[in-house]
C-alpha positions in Angstrom: 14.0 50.3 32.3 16.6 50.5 29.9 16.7 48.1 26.7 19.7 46.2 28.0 18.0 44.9 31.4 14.9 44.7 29.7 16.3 41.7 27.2 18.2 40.3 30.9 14.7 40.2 31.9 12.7 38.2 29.2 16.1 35.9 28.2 16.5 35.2 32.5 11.9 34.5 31.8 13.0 32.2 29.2 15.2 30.6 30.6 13.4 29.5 33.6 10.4 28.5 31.8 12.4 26.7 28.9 16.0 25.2 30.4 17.4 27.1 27.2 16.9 30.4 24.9 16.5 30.3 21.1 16.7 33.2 19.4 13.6 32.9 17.9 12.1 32.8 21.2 13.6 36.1 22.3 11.9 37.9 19.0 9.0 36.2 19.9 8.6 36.7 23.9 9.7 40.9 22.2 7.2 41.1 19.7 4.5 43.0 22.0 4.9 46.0 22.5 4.6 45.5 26.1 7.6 43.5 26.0 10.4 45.2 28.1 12.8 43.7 25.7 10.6 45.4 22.4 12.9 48.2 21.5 16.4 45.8 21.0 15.0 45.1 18.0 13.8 46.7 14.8 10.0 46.0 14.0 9.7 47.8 10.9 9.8 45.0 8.2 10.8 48.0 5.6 13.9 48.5 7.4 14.4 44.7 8.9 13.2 41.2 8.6 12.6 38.4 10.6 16.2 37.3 10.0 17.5 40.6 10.4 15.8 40.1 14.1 17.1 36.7 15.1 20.6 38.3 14.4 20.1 41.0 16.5 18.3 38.3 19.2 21.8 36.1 18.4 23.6 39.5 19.6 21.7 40.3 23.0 21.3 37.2 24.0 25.7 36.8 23.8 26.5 39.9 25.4 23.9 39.6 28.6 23.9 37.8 31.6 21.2 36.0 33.2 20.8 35.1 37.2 21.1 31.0 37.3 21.7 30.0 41.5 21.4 33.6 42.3 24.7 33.9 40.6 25.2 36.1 37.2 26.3 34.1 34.0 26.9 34.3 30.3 24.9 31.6 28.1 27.0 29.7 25.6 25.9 28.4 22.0 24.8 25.1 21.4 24.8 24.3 18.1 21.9 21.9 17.0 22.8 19.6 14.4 20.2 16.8 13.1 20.7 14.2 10.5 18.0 14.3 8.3 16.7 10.8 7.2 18.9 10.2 3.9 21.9 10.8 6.6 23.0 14.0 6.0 24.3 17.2 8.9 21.8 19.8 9.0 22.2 22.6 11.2 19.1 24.3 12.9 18.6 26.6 15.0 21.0 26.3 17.9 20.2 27.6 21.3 21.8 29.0 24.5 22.5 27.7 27.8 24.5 29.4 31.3 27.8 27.2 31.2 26.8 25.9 34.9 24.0 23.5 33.1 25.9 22.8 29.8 29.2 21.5 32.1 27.1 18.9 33.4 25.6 17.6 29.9 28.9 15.7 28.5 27.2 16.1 25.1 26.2 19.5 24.9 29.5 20.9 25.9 31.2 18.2 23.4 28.8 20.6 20.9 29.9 24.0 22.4 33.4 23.1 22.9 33.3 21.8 18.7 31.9 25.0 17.6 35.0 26.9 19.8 37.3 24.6 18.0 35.6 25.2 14.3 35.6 28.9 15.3 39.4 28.9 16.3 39.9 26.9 13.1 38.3 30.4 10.9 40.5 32.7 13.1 43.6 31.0 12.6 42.8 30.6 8.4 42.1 34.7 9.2 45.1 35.5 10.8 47.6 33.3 8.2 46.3 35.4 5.4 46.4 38.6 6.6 50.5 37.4 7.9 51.1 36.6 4.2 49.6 39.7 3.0 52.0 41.3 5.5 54.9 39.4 4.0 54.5 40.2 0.5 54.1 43.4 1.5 57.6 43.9 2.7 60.0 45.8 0.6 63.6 46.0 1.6 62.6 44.7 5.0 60.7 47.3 5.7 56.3 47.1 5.5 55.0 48.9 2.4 51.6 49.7 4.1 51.3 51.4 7.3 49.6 48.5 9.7 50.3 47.8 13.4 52.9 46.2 14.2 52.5 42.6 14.6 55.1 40.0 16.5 54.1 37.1 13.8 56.4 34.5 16.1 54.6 35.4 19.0 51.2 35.1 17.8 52.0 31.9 16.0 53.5 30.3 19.7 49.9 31.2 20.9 47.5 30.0 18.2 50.0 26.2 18.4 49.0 26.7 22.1 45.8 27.7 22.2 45.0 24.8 19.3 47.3 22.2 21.4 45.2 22.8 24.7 41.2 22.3 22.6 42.9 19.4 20.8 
């Protein structure tokens, strides 16, 4: 089996038994070596820790699909914030859910649907620096540096829609 269907396997396993998949989980369900999903991960703590690992669980357990209603699907991030008892956020652990489950918890997908937004948010703060770096970088109208070109008004149109339509 290879490693790829081997992590479908034990996240799908998890799933079932748990309603959700924490990374933590997926390291621990792969720490035998009789896991099928064992080799996704690097075991040699020399070379990796344990945070190293839920990383690497974080990335499997995005770019797999699991069988939910004998249908394929991708699980989302759910953040997991809890407010400790002097009032303040803290974030934990989040876990993953197939969107067909999270759609039907209003405030699970409110979560998700935050963390798109936040994530959006970081893109577009990305994206405006690297434009002014572009601008600055213009001499004579034409671009010192030898980047792609980019259609700035274009992209801009898109991030006020894309920001306009999560609002």
């Amino acid at each position: 089996m290879d490693i790829k269907k081997g992590v479908q396997e034990v996240v799908n396993k998890i799933y079932v038994e748990v309603g959700e998949v924490r990374p933590s989980a997926l390291v621990e369900a792969a720490r035998p070596k009789s896991s099928p999903a064992h080799n996704a991960f690097e075991w040699d703590d020399s070379k990796a820790g344990e945070e190293y690992r839920l990383i690497q669980a974080r990335t499997w357990i995005r770019s797999i699909e699991i069988i939910v209603d004998e249908q394929p699907e991708r699980l989302i991030h759910v953040p997991s914030i809890v407010r400790d008892k002097d009032g303040k956020l803290n974030e934990r652990e989040g876990y993953y859910k197939p969107g067909s489950v999270l759609i039907h918890n209003r405030d699970e997908f409110d979560v998700a649907l935050d963390r798109v937004r936040n994530r959006m948010d970081s893109t577009v703060e990305s994206y405006e620096y690297l434009k002014s770096l572009a601008a600055k970088s213009k001499v004579g109208g034409k671009a010192k540096s030898k980047t792609k070109r980019v259609n700035f008004r274009q992209a801009d149109r898109g991030f006020a829609q894309v920001r306009a339509a999560l609002s």
